[in-house]
N, C-alpha and C positions, 0 to 999 in steps of 0.2 A: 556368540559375538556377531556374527552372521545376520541376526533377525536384529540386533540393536543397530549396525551401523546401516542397514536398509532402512528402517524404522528413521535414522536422524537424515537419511537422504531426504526424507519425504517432509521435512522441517517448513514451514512457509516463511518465505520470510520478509513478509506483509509490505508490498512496495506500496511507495507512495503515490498516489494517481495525480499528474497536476489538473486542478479545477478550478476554472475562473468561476465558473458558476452562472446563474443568468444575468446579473448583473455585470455588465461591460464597462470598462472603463474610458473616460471622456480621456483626449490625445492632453498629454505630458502628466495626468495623474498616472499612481502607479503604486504596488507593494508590493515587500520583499520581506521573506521569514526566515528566519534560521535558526534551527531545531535538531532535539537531539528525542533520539528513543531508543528504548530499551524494551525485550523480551525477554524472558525466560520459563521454558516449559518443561515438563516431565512426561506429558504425551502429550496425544497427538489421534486426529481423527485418521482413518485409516483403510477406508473410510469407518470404520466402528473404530469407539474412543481403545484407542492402544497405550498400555503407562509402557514406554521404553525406557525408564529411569526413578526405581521404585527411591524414594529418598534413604540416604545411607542411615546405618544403624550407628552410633559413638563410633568409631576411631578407622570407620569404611569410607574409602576416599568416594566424591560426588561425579558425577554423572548429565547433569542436567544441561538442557542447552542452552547459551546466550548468545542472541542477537542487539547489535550498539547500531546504531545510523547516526551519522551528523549528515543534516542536509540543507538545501536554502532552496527555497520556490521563490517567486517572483512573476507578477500582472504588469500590464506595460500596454496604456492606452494609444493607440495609433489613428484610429480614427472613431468619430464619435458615432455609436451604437456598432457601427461595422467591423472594426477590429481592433481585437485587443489580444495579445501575443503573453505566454506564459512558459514560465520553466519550471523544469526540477530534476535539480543535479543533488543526486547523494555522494558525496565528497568523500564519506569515508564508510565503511560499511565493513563492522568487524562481528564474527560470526565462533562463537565458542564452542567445544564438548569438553565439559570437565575432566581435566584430570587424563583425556587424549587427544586434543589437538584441537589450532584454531587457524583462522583464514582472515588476510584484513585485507585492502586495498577499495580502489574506486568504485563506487556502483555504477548502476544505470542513469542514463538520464533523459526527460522528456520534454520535447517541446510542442507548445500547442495553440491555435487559433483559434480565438471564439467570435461570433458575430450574433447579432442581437436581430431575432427576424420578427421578436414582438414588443415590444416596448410597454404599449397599455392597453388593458385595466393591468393586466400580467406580465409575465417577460417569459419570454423563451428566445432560446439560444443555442444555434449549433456550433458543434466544433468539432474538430479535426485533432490529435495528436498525434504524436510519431515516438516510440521510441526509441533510444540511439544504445548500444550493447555495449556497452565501457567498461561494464566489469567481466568478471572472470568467469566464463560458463564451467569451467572443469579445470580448478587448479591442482597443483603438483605437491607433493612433500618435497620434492630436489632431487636432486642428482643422489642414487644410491640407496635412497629410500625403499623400507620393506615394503613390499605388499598389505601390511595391515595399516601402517601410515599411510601410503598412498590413498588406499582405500576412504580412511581416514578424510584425510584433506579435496578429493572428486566429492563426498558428499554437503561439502562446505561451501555451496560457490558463493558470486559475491555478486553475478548479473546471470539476465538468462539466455544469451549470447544471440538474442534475435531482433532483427528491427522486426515492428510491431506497430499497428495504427489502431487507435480506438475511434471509433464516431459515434458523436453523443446527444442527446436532444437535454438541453436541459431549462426545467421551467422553474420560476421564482413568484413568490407573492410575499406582501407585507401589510402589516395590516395592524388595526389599536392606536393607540398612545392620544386617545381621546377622554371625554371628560365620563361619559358612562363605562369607557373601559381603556384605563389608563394607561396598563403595560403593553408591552409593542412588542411585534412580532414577526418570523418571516417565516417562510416555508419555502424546500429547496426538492424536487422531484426530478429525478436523471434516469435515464435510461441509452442505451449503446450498445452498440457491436465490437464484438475486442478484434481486427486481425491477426490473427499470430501466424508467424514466416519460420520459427524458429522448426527444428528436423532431431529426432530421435531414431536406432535404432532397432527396427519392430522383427522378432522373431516368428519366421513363416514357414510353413513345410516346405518351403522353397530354401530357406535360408534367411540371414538377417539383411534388409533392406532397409532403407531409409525415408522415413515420413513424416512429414509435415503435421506441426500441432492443429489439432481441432480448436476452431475459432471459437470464442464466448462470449452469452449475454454479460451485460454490467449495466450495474446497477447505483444507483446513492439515495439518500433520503435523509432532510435536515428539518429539525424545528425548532427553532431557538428564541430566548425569550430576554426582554430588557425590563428594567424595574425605572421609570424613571421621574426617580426622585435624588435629590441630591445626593452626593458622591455615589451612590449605589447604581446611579446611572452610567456610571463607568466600565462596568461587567456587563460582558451576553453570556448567557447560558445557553447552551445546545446541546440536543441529543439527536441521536446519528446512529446510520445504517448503510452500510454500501457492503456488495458482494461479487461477485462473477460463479456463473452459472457455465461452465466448460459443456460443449457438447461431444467431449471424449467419450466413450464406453469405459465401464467400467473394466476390460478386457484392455482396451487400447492404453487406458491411463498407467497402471500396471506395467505393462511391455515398456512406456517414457523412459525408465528409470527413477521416477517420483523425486526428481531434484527438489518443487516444492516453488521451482521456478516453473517446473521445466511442463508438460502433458497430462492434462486431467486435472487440475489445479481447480477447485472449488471451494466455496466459501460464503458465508454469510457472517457480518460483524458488527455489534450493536456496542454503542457505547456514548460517552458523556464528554462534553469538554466546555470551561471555562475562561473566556478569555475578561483582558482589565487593559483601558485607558489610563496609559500614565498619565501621560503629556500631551499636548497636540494628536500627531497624527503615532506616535510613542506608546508601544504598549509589551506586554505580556499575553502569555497561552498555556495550557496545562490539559492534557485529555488524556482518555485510558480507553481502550476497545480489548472485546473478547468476541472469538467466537461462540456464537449457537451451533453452528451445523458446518460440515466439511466434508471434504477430502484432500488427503495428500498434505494436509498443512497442522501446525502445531497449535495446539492447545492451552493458553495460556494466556495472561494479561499483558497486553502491548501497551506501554507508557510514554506518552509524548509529553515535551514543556518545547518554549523558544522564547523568541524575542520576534516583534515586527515592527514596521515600520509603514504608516501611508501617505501620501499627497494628494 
């Protein structure tokens, strides 16, 4: 029991990154999403792939873990190419273990500036974020609660209780929807520094002290494609890749605790997503990402859908 609830400590539980991206928004245009996703894993890298949750045999109760997020991002043009201000609040952020215990309440949430320092042939744009700790770094079973509950519910959390700044370089190009090559396209390439503030208790032949997480590279990487010909012109296609690259030890990540939020947190994730113009500026979203490679984080297919909105 011991090695599973260590095991769902080390759960990831894939925050959202807010990203305007290179493209800046001109003052009073503006977008706003709001999206729901879902995970559910049975391992988990460990860093080597660990199954904590072999699937049950007929009539053996389940095991597996789920994570739910509702959340809404939001771009918000202030001044043209220079600033455009960005959020992302997850509103609700519920976190399962089959069959023994789950955790829900408010996540994290980030806010962020981007400014445009190249416009043409390309775009590139730096930016600033901050995150703000609003969820729960270490919740509780309650008052009276056994030891295996508690246990239970500290490895469930629901934020990871640190403010946190990312700096990001990120470039754009677009390019097609010409008569020799029709469909259109863009390319999105980021790269950053993650700060993390947030403190763990590290075990020393001194005794257990308190240390500060090891900062991380980050990464993203977008290529998405338009068909445009009647109504088909309505859909972009995009495939995707963003990670963070912790520069924990493998020694230090370990001692964190492996919240999954929390020390040594790495990760690489490839994945697909389709979005559709309804209406005007009215639309739909739908993506899926998995990891390739990790530590500390879960194994499994992460599913996004929403709804947006732009001007």
């Amino acid at each position: 029991m011991r090695l599973r609830l260590w095991a769902v400590a080390a759960l990831l539980l894939l925050p959202a990154v807010a990203s305007a991206g290179p493209w800046t928004r001109d003052p009073g245009s503006f977008y706003v999403q709001a999206s729901y996703s879902y995970l559910s894993a049975r391992k988990l890298y460990f860093p080597e792939v660990l199954t904590f949750c072999p699937r049950p045999q007929p009539g053996q109760p389940d095991c597996q873990y789920i994570q739910q997020l509702v959340s809404v991002y939001g771009e918000f043009g202030v001044i043209k190419r220079w600033l455009t201000l960005t959020f992302d609040a997850q509103l609700a952020r519920i976190n399962r273990l089959e069959n023994q215990g789950s955790t829900r309440g408010l996540g994290d949430w980030t806010f962020g500036l981007w400014t445009g320092l190249v416009t043409k042939p390309v775009r590139l744009t730096f930016a600033a974020t901050v995150g703000i700790p609003l969820g729960d770094r270490r919740p509780t079973a309650g008052p009276g609660a056994d030891p295996l509950a508690e246990s239970i519910a500290n490895s469930l959390p629901t934020g990871d209780g640190e403010w946190d700044v990312d700096l990001r370089l990120s470039f754009g190009y677009s390019f097609g929807g010409k008569t020799r090559w029709p469909l259109r396209h863009y390319i999105i390439a980021e790269a950053g520094y993650w700060v993390r503030t947030g403190k763990y208790a590290a075990f020393t032949d001194q005794g257990p002290r308190l240390t500060r997480f090891d900062d991380a590279f980050v990464y993203r990487g977008e290529f998405g494609v338009q068909l445009p010909w009647f109504f088909v012109d309505r859909f972009w296609f995009a495939a995707k890749v963003n990670g963070v690259e912790s520069f924990a030890s493998g020694a230090a990540a370990s001692q964190g605790g492996a919240t999954g939020l929390g020390e040594g947190v790495t990760y690489a994730l490839v994945g697909a997503q389709a979005s559709f113009r309804i209406w005007k500026g009215l639309g739909v979203f739908a993506g899926i990402e998995r990891p390739v490679r990790g530590r500390y984080i879960a194994l499994g297919n992460f599913g996004r859908f929403g709804i947006f909105y732009q001007r």
